[in-house]
C-alpha positions as CSV (number, residue, x, y, z in Angstrom):
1,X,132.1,70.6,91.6
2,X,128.8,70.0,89.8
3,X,128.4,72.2,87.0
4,X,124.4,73.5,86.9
5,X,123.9,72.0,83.0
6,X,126.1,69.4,82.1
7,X,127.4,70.7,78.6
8,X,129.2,67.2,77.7
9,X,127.8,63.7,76.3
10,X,128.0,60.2,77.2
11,X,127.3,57.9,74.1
12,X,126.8,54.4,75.2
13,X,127.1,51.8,72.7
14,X,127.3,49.2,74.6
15,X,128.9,47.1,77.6
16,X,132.7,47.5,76.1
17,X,133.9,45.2,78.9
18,X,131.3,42.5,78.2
19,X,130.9,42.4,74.5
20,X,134.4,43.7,73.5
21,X,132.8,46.9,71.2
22,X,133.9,50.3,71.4
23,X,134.2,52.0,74.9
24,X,131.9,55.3,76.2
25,X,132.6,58.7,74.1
26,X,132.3,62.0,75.1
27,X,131.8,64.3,72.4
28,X,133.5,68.0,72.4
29,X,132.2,70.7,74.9
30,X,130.2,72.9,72.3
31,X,130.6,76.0,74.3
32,X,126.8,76.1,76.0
33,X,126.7,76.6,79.9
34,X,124.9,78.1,82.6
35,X,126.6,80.8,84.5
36,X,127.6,79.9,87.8
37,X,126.5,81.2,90.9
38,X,129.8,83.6,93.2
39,X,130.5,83.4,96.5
40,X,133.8,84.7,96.8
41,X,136.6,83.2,98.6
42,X,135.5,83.1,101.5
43,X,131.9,82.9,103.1
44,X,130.7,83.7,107.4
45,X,129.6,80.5,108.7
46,X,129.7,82.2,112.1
47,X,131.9,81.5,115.2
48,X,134.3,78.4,114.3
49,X,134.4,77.1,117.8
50,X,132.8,77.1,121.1
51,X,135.0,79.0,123.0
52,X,135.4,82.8,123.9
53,X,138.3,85.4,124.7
54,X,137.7,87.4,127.8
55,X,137.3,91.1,127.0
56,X,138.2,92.3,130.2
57,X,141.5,90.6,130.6
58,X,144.2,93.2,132.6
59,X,147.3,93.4,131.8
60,X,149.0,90.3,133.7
61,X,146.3,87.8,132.1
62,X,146.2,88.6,128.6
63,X,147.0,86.1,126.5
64,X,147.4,83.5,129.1
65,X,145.1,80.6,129.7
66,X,143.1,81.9,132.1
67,X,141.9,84.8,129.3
68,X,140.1,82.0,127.3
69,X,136.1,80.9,128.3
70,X,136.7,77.3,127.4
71,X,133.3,76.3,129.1
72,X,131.8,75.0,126.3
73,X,134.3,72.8,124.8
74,X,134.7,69.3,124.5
75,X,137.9,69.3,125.6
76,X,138.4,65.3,126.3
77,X,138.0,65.0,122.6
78,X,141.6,66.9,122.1
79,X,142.8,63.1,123.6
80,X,142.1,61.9,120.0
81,X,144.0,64.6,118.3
82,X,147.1,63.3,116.5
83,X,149.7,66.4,117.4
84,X,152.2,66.5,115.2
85,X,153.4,67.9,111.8
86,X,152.2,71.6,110.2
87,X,148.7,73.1,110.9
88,X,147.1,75.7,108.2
89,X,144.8,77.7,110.2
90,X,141.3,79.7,109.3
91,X,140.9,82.8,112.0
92,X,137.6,84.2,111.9
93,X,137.9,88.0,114.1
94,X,135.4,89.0,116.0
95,X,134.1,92.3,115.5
96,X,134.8,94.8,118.5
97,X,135.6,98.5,119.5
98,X,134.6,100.2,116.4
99,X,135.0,97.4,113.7
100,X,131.3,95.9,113.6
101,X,132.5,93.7,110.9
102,X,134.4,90.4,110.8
103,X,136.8,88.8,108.6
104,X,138.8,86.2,108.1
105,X,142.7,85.4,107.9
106,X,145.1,82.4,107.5
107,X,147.5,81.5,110.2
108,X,149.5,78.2,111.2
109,X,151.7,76.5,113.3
110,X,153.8,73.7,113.6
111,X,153.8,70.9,116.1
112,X,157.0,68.4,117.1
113,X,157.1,65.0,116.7
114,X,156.5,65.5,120.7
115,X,153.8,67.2,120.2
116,X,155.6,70.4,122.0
117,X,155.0,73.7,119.5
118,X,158.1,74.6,116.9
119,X,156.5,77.2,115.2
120,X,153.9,80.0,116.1
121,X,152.7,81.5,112.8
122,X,156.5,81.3,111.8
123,X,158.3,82.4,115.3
124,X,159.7,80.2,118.0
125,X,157.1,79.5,121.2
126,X,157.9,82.0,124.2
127,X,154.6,80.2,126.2
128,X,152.7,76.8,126.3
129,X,150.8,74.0,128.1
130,X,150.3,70.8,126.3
131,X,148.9,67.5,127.9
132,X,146.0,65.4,126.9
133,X,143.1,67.9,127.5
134,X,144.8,71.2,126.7
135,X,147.1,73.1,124.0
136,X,148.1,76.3,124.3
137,X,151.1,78.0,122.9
138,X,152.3,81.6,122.0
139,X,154.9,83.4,119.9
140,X,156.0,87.3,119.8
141,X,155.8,89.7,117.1
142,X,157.5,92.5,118.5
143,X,155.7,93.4,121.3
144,X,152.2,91.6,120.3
145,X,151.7,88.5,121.9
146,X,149.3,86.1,119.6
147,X,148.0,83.2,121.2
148,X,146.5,79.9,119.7
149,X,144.2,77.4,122.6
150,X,142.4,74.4,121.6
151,X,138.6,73.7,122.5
152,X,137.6,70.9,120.7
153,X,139.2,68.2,118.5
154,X,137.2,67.7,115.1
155,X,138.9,64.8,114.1
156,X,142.4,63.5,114.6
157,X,143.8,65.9,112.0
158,X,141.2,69.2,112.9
159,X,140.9,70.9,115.5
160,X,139.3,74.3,116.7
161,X,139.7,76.7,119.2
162,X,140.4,80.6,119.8
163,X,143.3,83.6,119.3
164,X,143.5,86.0,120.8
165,X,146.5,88.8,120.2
166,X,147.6,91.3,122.9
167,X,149.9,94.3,122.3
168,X,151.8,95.8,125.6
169,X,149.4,93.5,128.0
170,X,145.7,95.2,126.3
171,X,143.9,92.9,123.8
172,X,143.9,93.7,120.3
173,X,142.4,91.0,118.7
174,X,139.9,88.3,119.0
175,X,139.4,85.2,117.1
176,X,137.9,81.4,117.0
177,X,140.1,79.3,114.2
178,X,139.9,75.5,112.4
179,X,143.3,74.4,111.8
180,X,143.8,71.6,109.7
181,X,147.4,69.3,109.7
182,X,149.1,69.4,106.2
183,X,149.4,65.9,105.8
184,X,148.1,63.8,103.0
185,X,144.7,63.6,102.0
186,X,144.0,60.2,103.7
187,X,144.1,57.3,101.3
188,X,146.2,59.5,98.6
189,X,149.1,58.1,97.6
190,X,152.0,60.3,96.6
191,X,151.2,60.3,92.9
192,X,148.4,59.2,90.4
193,X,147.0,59.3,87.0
194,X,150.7,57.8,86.0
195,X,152.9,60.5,87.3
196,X,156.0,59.6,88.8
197,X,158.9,61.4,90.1
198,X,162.2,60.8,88.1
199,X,165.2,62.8,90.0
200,X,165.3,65.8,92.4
201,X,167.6,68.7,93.6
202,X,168.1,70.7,96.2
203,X,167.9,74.2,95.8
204,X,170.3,76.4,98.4
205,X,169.6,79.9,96.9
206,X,166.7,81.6,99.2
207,X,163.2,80.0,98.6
208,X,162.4,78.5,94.9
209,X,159.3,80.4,93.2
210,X,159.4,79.6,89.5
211,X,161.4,77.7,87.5
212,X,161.7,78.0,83.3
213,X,163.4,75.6,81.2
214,X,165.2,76.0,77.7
215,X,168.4,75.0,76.1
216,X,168.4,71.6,77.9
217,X,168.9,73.8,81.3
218,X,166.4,74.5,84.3
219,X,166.6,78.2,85.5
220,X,164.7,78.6,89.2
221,X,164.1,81.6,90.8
222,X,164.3,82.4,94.2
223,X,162.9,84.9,96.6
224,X,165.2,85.5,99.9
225,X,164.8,84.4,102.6
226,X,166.1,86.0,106.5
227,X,169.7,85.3,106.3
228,X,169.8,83.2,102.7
229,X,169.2,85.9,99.8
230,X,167.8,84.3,96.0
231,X,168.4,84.5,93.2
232,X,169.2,82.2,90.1
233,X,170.5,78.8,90.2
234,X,170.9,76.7,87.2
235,X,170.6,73.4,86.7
236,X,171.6,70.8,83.2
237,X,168.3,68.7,82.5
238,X,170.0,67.0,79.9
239,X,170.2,63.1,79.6
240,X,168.2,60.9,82.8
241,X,170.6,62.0,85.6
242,X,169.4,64.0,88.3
243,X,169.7,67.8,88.1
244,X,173.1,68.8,88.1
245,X,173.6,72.6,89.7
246,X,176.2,74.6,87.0
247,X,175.3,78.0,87.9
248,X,174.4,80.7,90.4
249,X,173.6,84.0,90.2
250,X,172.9,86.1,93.6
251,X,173.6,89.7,92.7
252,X,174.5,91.9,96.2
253,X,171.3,94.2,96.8
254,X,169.2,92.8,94.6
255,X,168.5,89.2,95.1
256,X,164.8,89.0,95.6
257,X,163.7,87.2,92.8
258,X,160.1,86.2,91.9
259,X,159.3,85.4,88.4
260,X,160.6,84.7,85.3
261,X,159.8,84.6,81.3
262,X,162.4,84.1,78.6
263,X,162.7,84.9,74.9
264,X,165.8,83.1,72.7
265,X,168.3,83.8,75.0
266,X,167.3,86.0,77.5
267,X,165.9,85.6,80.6
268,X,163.8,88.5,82.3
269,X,163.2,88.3,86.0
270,X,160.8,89.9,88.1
271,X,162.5,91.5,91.5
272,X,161.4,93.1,94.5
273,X,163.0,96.1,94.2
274,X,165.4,96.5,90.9
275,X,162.3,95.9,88.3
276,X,163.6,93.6,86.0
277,X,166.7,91.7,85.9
278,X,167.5,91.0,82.1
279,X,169.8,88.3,82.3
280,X,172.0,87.1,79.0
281,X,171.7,83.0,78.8
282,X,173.4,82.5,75.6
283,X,176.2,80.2,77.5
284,X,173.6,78.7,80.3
285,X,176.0,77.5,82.9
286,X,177.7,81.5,82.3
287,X,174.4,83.7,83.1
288,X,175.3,86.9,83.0
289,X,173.1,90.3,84.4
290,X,173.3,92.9,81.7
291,X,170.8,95.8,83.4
292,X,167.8,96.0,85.3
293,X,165.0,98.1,83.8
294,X,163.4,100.5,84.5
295,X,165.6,102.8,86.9
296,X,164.8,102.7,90.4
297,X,163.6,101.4,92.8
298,X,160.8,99.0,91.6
299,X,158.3,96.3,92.8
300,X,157.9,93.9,89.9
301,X,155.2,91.2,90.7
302,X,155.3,89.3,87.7
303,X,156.6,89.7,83.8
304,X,155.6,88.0,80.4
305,X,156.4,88.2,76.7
306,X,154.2,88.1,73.7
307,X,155.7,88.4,70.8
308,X,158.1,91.6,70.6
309,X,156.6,92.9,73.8
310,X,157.6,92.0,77.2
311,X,155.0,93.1,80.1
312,X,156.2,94.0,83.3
313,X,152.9,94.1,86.7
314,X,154.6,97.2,88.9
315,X,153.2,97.2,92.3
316,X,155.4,100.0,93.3
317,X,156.0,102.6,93.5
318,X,153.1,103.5,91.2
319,X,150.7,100.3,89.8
320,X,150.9,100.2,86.7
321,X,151.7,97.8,83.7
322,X,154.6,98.0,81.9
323,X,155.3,97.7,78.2
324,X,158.5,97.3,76.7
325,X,159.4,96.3,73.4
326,X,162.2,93.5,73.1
327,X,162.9,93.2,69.3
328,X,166.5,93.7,70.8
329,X,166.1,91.2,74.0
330,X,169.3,92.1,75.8
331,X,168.0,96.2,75.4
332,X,164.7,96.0,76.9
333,X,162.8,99.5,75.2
334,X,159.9,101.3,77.4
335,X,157.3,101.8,74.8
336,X,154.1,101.9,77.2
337,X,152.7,102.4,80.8
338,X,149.5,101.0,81.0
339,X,148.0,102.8,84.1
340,X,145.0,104.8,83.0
341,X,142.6,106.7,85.2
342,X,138.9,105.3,85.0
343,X,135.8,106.2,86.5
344,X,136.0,106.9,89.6
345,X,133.8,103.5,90.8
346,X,136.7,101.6,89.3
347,X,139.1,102.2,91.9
348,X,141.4,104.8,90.0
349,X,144.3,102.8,88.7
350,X,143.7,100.9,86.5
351,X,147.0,97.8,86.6
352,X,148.4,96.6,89.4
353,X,148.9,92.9,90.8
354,X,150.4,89.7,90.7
355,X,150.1,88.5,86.9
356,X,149.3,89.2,83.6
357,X,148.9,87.6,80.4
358,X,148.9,88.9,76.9
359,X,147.1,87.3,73.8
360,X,145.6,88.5,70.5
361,X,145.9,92.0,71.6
362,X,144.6,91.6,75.0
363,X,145.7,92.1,78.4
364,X,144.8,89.9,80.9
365,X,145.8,91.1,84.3
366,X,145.2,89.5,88.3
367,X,144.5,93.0,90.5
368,X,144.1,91.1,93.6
369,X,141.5,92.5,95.4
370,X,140.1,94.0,92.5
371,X,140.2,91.0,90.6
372,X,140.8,89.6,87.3
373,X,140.4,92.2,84.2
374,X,140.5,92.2,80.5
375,X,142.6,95.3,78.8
376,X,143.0,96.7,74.8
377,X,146.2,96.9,74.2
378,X,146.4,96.9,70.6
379,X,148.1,100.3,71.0
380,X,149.5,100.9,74.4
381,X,149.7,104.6,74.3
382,X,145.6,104.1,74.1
383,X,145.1,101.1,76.7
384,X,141.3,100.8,77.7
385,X,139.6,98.8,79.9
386,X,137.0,96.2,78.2
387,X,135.9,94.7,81.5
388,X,136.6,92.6,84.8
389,X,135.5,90.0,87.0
390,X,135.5,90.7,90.9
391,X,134.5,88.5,93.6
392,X,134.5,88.9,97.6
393,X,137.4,88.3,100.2
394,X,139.4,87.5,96.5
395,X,142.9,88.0,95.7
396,X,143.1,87.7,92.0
397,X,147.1,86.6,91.6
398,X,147.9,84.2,88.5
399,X,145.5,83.1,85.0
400,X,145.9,81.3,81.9
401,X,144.0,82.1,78.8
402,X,142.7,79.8,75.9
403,X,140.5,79.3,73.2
404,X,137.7,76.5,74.0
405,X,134.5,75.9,71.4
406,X,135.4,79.3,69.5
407,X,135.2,80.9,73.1
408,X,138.0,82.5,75.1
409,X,138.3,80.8,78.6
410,X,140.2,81.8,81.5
411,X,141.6,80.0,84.2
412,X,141.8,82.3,87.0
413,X,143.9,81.8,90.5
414,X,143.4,83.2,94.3
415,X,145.7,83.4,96.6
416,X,144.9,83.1,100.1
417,X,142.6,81.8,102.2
418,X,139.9,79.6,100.6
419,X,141.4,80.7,97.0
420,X,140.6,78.6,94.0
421,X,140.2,77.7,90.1
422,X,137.9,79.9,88.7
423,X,136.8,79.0,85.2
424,X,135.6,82.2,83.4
425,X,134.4,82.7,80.0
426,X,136.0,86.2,79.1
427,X,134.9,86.1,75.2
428,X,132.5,89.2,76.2
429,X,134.7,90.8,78.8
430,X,132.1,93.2,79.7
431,X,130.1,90.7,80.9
432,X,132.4,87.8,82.3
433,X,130.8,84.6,83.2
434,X,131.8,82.1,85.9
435,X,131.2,78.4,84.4
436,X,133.3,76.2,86.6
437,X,135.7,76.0,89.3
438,X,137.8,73.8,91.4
439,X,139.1,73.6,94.7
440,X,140.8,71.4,97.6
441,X,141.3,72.3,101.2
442,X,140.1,75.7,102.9
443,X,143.4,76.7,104.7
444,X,145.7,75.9,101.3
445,X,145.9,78.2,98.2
446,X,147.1,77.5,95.4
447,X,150.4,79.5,93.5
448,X,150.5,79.3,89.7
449,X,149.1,77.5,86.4
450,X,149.8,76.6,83.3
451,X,147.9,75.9,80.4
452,X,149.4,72.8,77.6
453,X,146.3,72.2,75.2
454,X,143.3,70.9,77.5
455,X,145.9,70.0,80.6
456,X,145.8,72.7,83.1
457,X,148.9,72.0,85.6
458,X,148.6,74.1,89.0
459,X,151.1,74.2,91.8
460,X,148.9,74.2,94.7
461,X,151.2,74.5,97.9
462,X,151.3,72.1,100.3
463,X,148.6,69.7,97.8
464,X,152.1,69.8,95.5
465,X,150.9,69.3,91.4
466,X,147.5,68.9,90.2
467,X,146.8,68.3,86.6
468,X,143.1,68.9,85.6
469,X,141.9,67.8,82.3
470,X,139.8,71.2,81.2
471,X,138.7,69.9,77.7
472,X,135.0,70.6,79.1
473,X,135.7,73.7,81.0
474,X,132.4,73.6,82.6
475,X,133.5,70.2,84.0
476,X,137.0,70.5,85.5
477,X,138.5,67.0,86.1
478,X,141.7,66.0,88.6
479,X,143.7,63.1,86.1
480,X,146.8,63.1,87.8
481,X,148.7,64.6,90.8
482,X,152.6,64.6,92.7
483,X,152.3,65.3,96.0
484,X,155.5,67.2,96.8
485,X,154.5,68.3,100.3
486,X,156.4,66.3,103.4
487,X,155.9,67.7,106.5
488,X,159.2,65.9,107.7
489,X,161.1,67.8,104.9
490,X,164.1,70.2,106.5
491,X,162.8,73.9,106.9
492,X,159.3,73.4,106.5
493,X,157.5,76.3,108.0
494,X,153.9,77.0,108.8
495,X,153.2,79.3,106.2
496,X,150.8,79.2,103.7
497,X,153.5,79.7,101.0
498,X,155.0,76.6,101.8
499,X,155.4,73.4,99.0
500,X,154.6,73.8,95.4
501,X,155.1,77.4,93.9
502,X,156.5,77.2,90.3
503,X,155.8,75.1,87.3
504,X,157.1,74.1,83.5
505,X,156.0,71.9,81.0
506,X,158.1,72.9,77.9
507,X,157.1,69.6,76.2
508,X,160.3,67.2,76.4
509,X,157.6,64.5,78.0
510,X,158.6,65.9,81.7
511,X,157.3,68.4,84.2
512,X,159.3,70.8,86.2
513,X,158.0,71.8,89.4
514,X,160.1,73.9,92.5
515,X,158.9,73.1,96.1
516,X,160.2,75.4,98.7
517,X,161.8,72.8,100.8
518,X,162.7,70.0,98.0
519,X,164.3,72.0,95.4
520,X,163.6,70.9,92.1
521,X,161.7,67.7,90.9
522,X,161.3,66.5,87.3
523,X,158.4,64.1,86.9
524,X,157.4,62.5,83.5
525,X,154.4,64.0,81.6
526,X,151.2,61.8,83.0
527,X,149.7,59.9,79.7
């Protein structure tokens, strides 16, 4: 990314390498940019291949080779196409009956080592045809059938083609797609900028989300998964050994874990449908659930504390952000429910989403669609909106929030299809201003962030850990990177959640990062 005004220096003394004086400086960001131009996540480029789905497939045809025009493709170039490993998919639908619009989705699938299909956008094949000038394959979603066929091979690792899904033998949906295979950015080694991994451990409990270390202990979080519920497993970081596993905790019924924050001794998860777990980790290898607040049945999408107050993102059954004060950790008290109505051009509700952060009175909160907004919540009971940030085809889900030149800069997440780093200036949050951003591929999104003075750490799916140094914020810079991600890993899937997903750097010189298939890795601190 190229920010429009360069806002940084380079003083040049002189040759340091030839005449042995001082090397380049670059003086301190002084807080002046131009405001980026918005696109949104993602942006119509128009059909992605060449080929076309019949429209007026019956019943016996739909969905099967014969219903794709591939005409027009080059389809000697799939010869070159190295089939193998996990493909992330973009689907761009085309618009028919009464939808004159299009739009855009991820998908994936996973190819053997053979190069016969594993995975259709996470279910077993029931169809396919693969030889050196075609690939087609299919899966069932109850009683859709989605189809993926190849046209043209962009390189050995891309490849396009067409989708089609039909429901009860009528078509329902029509779509070209550019898939991409999830290896390694060719040339990228597994690490840089000095990182290294120094141990690893498998995590059995579900799929690891988020992980949250204190007392010389690592606490991960799991989501469940079909047949494997989450949970909590802990793990004694102590010494240079590898992880050791002391502790579970997988309560019956309410195991669906997905965030965490802690305060001295107790540890308040996020769930999918108990609200929050507070859990008691004054003995870490004992934790202990003492409630779940509030009553019900509640969808929890992410918690934090600040200070005496821990906040709580409900998605349902009403959106709304929770405030509870937690002078008394292990009795979590409701003191606020920040879900005001606003104008009617706002949407209604106010909170809902993935994430919030509070700071200095402020309430930063990721509404998805509706984007990233800034809240008063000096006094809860009076909560007002002071402004947002929107963007299309977005899915505002994670941020982090610091203080840069005497302005307040926010470090804004996606998550989805073509979701990146947005850099926003939020000191006027009426009037939020992009001034930098950062991305990698198209088909990957990344999870969460975390901010340690101008080191922004993001765990960015299958591209694993990124560190960006954001000390110029208009000019965000990759120093270091761990790429987690194997494709040859045991029970890698095709989804876009897959690799990367939780992050800690509590400042004992080593990161903590939880990979869906690995477990847990502990890599140093890069210099």
């Amino acid at each position: 990314m190229q920010p429009a005004r360069a806002a940084w220096t380079v003083v040049l003394a002189c040759a340091a390498s030839v005449l042995g004086c001082d090397p380049p400086v670059e003086t301190p960001w002084d807080g002046s940019y131009v405001a980026m131009e918005e696109r949104g996540d993602w942006v119509d480029t128009g059909p992605l291949s060449t080929c076309h789905v019949l429209e007026d497939s019956d019943a016996t045809t739909c969905g099967s080779l014969e219903s794709f025009d591939l005409s027009a493709c080059k389809r000697r170039t799939l010869e070159d196409l190295d089939r193998q490993g996990v493909f992330r998919a973009e689907l761009r639908y085309e618009p028919r009956g009464g939808n004159a619009t299009t739009r855009a989705a991820p998908a994936g699938f996973k190819l053997g080592w053979n190069g016969a299909p594993e995975l259709v956008l996470g279910a077993p094949p029931v169809a396919g045809t693969w030889s050196a000038r075609t690939l087609y394959f299919s899966s069932r979603d109850g009683d859709a059938l989605r189809t993926f066929v190849a046209c043209n091979a962009v390189n050995e690792r891309v490849l396009t083609g067409c989708f089609s899904v039909c429901r009860n033998g009528r078509l329902e949906e029509a779509a070209t797609f550019r898939a991409e295979r999830m290896s390694r950015f060719q040339g990228e080694a597994e690490a840089g900028g000095g990182m290294r991994l120094l141990s690893e451990a498998f995590v059995a409990a579900g799929r690891p989300v988020d992980v949250l270390v204190t007392k010389g202990h690592a606490f991960v979080i799991s989501e469940s998964r079909p047949g494997n519920p989450g949970g909590l497993t802990v793990f004694d970081v102590r010494g240079e050994q590898a992880p050791v596993a002391v502790a579970t905790l997988s309560p019956e019924g309410n195991a669906d874990w997905k965030n965490a924050t802690v305060l001295d001794d107790t540890l308040y998860v996020a769930t999918a449908d108990s609200g929050i777990a507070v859990v008691d980790i004054t003995e870490p290898s004992r934790p202990s659930l003492v409630r779940t607040v509030p009553d019900g049945s509640v969808r929890v999408g992410s918690v934090s504390v600040d200070g005496a107050r821990l906040y709580a993102t409900v998605e349902t059954p009403e959106r709304a952000t929770l405030v509870f004060d937690v002078s008394s950790p292990l009795v979590p008290r409701l003191v606020g429910n920040v879900s005001l109505a606003v104008a009617a051009n706002d949407g209604g509700r106010l909170y809902t989403g993935h994430g919030s952060v509070a700071r200095e009175g402020r309430l930063y909160v990721n509404q998805q669609q509706d984007g990233f907004k800034v809240a008063d919540i000096s006094n809860p009971d009076r909560a007002s909106l002071l402004g947002k940030y929107t963007y299309p085809y977005g899915s505002s889900a994670a941020s982090a929030v610091g203080t840069f030149a005497n302005r307040v800069i926010a470090f804004e997440l996606g998550r989805g299809l073509g979701s990146r780093l947005r850099v926003l200036d939020a000191s006027e949050p009426a009037s939020i201003q992009k001034i930098g951003e950062y991305g990698l591929r198209q088909v990957v999104s990344p999870r969460s962030l975390e901010l340690r003075g101008s080191r922004l750490y993001v765990a960015y799916h299958q591209e694993g850990l990124r560190v960006l140094d954001v000390s110029t914020p208009t000019r965000v810079r990759e120093v270091a990177w761990f790429n987690t991600y194997r494709e040859t890993d045991a029970g890698r899937g095709d989804a876009m959640e897959e690799g990367a997903t939780g992050l800690h750097v509590p400042g004992d010189g080593r990161v903590y990062v939880v990979d869906t298939a690995r477990g847990l890795l502990v890599l140093n601190e890069p210099p």
